[in-house]
TORVEX-268469 format. One record per residue (C-alpha): residue number from 1; residue in one letter; x, y, z. Coordinates in steps of 0.1 Angstrom, whole numbers, plus 5000, padded with zeros to 4 digits. Example, Ala and Ser with C-alpha at 12.3 -4.5 7.8 and 13.67 -1.06 7.14 Angstrom:
2
SITE resi resn   xx   yy   zz
SITE    1    A 5123 4955 5078
SITE    2    S 5137 4989 5071
//
This chain:
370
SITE resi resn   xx   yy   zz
SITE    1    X 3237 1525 5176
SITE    2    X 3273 1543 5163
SITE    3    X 3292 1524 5142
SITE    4    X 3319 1518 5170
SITE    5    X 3293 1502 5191
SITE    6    X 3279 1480 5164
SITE    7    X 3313 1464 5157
SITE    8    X 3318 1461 5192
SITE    9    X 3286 1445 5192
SITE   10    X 3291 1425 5167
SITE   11    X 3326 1413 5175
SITE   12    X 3313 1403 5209
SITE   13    X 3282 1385 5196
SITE   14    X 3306 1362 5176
SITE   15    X 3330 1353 5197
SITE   16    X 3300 1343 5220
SITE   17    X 3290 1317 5191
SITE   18    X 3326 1313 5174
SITE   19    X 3343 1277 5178
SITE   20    X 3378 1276 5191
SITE   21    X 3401 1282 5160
SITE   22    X 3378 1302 5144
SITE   23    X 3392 1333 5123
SITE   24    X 3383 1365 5128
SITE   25    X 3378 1392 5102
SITE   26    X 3410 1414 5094
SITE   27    X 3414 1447 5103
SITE   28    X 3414 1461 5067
SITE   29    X 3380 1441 5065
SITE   30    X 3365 1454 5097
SITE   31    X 3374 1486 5084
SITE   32    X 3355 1479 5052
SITE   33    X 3329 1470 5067
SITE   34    X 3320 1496 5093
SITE   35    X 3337 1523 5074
SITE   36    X 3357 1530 5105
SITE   37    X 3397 1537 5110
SITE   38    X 3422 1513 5114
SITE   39    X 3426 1529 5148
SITE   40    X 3389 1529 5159
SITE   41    X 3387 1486 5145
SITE   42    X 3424 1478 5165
SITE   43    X 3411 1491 5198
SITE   44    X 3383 1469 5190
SITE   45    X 3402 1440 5186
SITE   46    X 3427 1443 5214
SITE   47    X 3396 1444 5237
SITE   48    X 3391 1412 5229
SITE   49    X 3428 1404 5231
SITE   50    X 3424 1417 5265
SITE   51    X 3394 1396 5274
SITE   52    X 3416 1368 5260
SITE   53    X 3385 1363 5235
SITE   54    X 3410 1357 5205
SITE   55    X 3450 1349 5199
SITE   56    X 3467 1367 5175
SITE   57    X 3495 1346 5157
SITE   58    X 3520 1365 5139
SITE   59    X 3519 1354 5102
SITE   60    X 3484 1331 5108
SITE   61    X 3462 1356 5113
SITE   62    X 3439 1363 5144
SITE   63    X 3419 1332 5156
SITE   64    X 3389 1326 5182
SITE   65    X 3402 1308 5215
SITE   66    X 3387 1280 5240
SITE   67    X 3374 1308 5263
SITE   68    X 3348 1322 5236
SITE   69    X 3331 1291 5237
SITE   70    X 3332 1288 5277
SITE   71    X 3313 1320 5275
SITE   72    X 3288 1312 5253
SITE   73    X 3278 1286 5272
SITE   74    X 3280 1310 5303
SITE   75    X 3255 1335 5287
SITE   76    X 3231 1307 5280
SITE   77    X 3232 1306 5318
SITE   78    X 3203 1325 5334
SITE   79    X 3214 1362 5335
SITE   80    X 3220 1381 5369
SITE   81    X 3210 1413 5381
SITE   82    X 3225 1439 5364
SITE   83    X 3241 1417 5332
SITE   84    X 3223 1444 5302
SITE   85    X 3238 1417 5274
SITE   86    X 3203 1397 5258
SITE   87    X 3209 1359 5252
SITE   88    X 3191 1365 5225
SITE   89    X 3216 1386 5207
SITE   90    X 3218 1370 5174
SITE   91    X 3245 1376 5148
SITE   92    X 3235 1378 5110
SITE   93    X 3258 1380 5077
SITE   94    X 3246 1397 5050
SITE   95    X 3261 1379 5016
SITE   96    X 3248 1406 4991
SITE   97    X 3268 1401 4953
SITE   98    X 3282 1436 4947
SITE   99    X 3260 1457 4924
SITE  100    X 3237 1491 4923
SITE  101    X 3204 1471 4927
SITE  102    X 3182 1497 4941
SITE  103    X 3157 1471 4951
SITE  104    X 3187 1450 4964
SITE  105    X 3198 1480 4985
SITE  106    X 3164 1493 5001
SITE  107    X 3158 1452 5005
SITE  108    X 3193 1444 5028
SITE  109    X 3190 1481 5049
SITE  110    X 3155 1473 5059
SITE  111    X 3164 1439 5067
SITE  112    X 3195 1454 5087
SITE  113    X 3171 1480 5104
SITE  114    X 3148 1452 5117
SITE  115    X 3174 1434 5126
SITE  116    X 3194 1458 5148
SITE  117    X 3162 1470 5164
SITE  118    X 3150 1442 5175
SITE  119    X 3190 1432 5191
SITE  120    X 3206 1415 5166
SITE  121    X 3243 1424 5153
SITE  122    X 3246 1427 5113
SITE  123    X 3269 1426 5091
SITE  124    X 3271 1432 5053
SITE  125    X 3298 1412 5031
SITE  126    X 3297 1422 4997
SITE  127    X 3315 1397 4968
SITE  128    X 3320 1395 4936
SITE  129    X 3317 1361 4926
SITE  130    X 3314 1328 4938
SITE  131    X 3350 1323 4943
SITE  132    X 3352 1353 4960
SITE  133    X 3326 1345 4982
SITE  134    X 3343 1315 4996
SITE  135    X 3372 1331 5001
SITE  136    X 3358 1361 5019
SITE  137    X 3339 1335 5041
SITE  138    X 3366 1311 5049
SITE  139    X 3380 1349 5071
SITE  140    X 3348 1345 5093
SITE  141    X 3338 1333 5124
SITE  142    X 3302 1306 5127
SITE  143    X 3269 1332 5128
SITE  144    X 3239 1325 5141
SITE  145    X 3225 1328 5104
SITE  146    X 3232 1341 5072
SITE  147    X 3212 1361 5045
SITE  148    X 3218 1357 5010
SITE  149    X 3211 1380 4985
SITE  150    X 3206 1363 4950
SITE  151    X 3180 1375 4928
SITE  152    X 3202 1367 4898
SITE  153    X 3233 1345 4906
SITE  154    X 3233 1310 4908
SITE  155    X 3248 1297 4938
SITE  156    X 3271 1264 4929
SITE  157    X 3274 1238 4955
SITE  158    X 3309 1246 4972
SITE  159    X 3290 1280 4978
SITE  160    X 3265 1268 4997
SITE  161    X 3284 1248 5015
SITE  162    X 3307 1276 5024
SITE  163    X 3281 1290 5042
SITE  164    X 3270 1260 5057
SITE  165    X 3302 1255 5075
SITE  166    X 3297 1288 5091
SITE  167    X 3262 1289 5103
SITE  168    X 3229 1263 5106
SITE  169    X 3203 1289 5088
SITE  170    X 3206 1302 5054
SITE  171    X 3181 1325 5045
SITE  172    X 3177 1337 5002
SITE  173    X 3166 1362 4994
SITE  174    X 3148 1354 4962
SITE  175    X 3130 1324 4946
SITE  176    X 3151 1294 4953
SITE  177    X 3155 1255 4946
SITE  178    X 3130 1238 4970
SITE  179    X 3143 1200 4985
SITE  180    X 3175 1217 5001
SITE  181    X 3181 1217 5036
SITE  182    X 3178 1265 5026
SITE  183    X 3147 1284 5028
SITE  184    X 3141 1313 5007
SITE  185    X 3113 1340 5004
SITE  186    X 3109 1352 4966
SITE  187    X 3083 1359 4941
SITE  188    X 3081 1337 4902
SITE  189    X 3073 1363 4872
SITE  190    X 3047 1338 4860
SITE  191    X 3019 1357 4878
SITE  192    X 3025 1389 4873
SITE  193    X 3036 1379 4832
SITE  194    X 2996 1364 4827
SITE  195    X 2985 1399 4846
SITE  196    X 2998 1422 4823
SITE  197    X 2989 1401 4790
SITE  198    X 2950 1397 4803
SITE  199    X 2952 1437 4811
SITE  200    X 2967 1446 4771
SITE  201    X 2942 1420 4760
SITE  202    X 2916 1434 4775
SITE  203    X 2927 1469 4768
SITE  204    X 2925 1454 4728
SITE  205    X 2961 1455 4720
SITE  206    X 2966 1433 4689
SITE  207    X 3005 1424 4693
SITE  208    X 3024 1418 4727
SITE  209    X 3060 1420 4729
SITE  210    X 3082 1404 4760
SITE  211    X 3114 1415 4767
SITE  212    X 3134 1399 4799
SITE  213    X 3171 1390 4803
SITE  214    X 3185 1356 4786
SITE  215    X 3200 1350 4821
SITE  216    X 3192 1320 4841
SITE  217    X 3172 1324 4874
SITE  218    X 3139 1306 4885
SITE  219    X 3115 1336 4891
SITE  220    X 3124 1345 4855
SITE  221    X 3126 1311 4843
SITE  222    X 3088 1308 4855
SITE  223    X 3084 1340 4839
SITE  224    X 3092 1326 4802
SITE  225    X 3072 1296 4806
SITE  226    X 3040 1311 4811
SITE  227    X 3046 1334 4784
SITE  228    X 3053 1302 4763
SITE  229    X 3023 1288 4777
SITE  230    X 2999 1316 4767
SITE  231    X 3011 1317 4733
SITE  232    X 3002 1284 4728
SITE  233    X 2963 1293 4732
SITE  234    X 2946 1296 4700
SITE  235    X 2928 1332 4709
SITE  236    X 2965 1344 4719
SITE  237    X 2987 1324 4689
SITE  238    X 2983 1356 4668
SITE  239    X 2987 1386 4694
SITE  240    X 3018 1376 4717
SITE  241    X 3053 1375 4697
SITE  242    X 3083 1355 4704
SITE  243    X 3100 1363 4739
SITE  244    X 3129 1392 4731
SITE  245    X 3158 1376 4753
SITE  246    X 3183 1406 4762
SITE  247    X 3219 1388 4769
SITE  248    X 3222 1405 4800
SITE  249    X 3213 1418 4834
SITE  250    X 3201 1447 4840
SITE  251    X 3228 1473 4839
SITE  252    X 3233 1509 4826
SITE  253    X 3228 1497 4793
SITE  254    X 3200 1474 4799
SITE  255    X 3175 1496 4788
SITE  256    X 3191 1507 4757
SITE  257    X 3197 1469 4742
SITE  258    X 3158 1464 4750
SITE  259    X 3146 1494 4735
SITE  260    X 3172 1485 4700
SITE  261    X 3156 1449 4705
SITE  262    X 3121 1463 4704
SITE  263    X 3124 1485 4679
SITE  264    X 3142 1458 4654
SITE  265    X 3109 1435 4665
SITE  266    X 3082 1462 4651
SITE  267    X 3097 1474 4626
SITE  268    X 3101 1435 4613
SITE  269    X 3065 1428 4623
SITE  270    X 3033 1434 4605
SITE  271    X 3017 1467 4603
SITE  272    X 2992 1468 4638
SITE  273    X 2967 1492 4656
SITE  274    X 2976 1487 4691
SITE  275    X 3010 1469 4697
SITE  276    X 3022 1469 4736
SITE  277    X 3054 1451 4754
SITE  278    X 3058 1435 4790
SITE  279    X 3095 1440 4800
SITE  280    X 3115 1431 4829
SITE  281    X 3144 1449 4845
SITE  282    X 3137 1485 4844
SITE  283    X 3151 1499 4874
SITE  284    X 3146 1540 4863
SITE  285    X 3110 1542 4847
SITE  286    X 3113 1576 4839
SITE  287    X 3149 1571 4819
SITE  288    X 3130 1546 4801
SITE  289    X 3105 1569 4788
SITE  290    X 3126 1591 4776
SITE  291    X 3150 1565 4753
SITE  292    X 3119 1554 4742
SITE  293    X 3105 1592 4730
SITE  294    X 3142 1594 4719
SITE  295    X 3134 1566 4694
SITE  296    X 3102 1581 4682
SITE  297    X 3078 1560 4707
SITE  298    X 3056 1580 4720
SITE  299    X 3034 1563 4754
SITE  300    X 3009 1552 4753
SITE  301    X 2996 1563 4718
SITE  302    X 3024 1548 4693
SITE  303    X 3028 1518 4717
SITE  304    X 3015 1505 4754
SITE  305    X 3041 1498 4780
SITE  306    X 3038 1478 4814
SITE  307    X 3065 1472 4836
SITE  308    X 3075 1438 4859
SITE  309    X 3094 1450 4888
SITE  310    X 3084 1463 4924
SITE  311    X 3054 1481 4927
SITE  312    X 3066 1501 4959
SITE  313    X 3102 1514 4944
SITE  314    X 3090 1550 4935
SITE  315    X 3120 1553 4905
SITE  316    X 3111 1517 4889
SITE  317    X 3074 1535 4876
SITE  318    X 3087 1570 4870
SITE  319    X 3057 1586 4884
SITE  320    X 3043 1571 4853
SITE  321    X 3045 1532 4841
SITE  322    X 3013 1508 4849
SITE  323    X 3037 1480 4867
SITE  324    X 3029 1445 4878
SITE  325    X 3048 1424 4900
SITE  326    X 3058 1427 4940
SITE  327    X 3068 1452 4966
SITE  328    X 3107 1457 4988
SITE  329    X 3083 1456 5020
SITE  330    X 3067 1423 5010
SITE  331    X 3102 1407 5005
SITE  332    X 3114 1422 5039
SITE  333    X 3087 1416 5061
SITE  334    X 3087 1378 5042
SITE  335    X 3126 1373 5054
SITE  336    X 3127 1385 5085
SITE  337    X 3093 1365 5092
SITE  338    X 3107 1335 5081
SITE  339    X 3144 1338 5097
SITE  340    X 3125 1344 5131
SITE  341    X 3104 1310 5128
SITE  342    X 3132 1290 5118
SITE  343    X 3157 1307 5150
SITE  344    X 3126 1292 5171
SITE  345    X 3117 1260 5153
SITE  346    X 3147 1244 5137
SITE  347    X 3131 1213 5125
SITE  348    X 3102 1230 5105
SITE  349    X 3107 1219 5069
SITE  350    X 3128 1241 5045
SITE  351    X 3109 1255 5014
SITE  352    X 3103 1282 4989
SITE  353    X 3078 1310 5002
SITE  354    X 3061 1333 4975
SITE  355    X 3049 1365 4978
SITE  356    X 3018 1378 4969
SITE  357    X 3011 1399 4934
SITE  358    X 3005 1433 4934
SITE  359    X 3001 1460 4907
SITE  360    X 3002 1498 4903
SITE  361    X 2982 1514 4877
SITE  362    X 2998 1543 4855
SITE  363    X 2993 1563 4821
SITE  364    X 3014 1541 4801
SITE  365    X 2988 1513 4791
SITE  366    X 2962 1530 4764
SITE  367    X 2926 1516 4757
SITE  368    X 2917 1506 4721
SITE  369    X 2886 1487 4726
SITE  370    X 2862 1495 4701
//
């Protein structure tokens, strides 16, 4: 489907679920969007002028009218011969924060892919904050659901209830508060955290490093208190170190402030054989590598490396890393599952689904058993 006919498609859906009064998108937005002309989004629009879908009020803005809803509930009706539109047709936001994530970005196009082929209209809404979210919602027309990408963010109650105004299903994308009326499909770093320790343990590594971001988000947070947890074993007291706590996300930089963290946290240490590090956030494995040759480190015979992060993203291992942690088709196929079940069962009960571990061996994890 052309982006023309998406937009089309997707203007159409909404107005088929949009309440009287509703806004619709502006022009500059729709052109955002769909990365189409302003001349290409106002035929669009006066289509629906046409149609008398919406009412344009000069100074207001552009708003939904009474006959959008009166043909809703006309293609709930059973469809006669020759009508090609599904009632079916479902229209989904997708409330991504704007960044580079890679595994954000291969995450929301599959999602969009599965989507649109199985009839569904899409859309993406980037923002840059909370605030910003709101304010970018508050243009919108009701959806039949929306998916929220928030791996990292917290989401404060006027958000949420933002998106509540505009649509019965919210779908996160990432581990997420259970006991709201939200479900979400994620994965907790708790898991994949005891993995990589038994592996170095096993491998007879004598002093463990862990290095994750100091921000605050539940997969992580369940990250950290496992670590805690294991460290408070007696046969693990003297091998795992203090959790290194970068003040950031991952970023351009994020690599560099964990590598300067690590260093500062060997060279501080004890003398050991076989010291290794778990770390969280590295989005290009084989950049990684080379900072850390670039500091003298050479992997896996001066230190042992394994990397938290997903196991299917080619670019996170370099060709090289041994990486725990969970795959970008897991976390689609977990979404789109779950969005599906609730469209048919409404009153099934919210919750947090995890996804299942996996790990991907590599040359960075060195054996010095005796």
């Amino acid at each position: 489907m052309g982006e023309t006919a998406k937009l089309q498609s997707y203007l159409r859906s909404v107005a088929m679920s949009a309440e009287e009064g509703d806004r619709l998108p502006t022009v500059r937005q729709l052109m955002r969007d769909f990365s189409l002309s302003q001349q290409v989004v106002q035929r669009a629009v006066n289509d629906l002028k046409a149609e008398g879908l919406i009412d344009a009020h000069v100074g207001r803005g552009t708003f939904f009218t009474k006959k959008s809803r009166n043909a809703e509930l006309a293609a709930a009706q059973p469809a006669a011969p020759g009508n090609q539109r599904s009632s079916t047709q479902r229209s989904v936001i997708m409330l991504r924060r704007s960044s580079g994530n890679l595994r954000g970005r291969v995450v929301l196009e599959s999602l969009q892919r599965r989507l649109n082929d199985a009839g569904h209209v899409t859309l993406e809404v980037g923002y840059s904050d909370p605030e910003h979210a709101k304010q970018v919602l508050h243009t919108l027309p009701r959806f039949d659901a929306c998916i929220v990408q928030n791996s990292f963010d917290i989401m404060p109650v006027d958000m949420i209830t933002a998106i509540r105004r505009k649509t019965d299903t919210i779908i996160v994308d990432g581990a997420w508060l259970v006991g709201t009326d939200i479900d979400a499909v994620g994965f907790e770093w708790g898991q994949s955290v005891e993995a990589a320790v038994n592996r170095l343990v096993s491998s007879g590594h004598d002093r463990i490093h862990y290095i994750t971001t100091a921000s605050f988000f539940l997969a992580n947070e369940m990250g950290l208190h496992r670590w805690r947890n294991l460290r408070d074993s007696a046969e693990l007291a003297a091998v795992m170190q203090p959790e290194i706590k970068i003040a950031k996300l991952p970023a351009r930089d994020y690599e560099e402030a964990a590598i300067a963290a690590l260093v500062a946290a060997v060279a501080e240490g004890p003398e050991v054989k076989a010291p290794a590090v778990v770390i969280w956030g590295v989005e290009d494995g084989a950049r990684f590598k080379r900072l850390l040759e670039q500091e003298g480190l050479s992997i896996p015979s001066d230190i042992s490396v394994i990397l938290l992060g997903r196991t299917d993203l080619d670019p996170e291992s370099g060709g090289f890393f041994h990486m725990v942690g969970y795959t970008a088709a897991d976390q689609v196929e977990g979404v789109y599952t779950r969005l599906t079940e609730r469209w048919q069962d409404a009153k099934e009960p919210y919750g947090l689904r995890l996804l299942p571990m996996k790990e991907r061996p590599g040359l960075s994890v060195g054996e010095h058993r005796p």
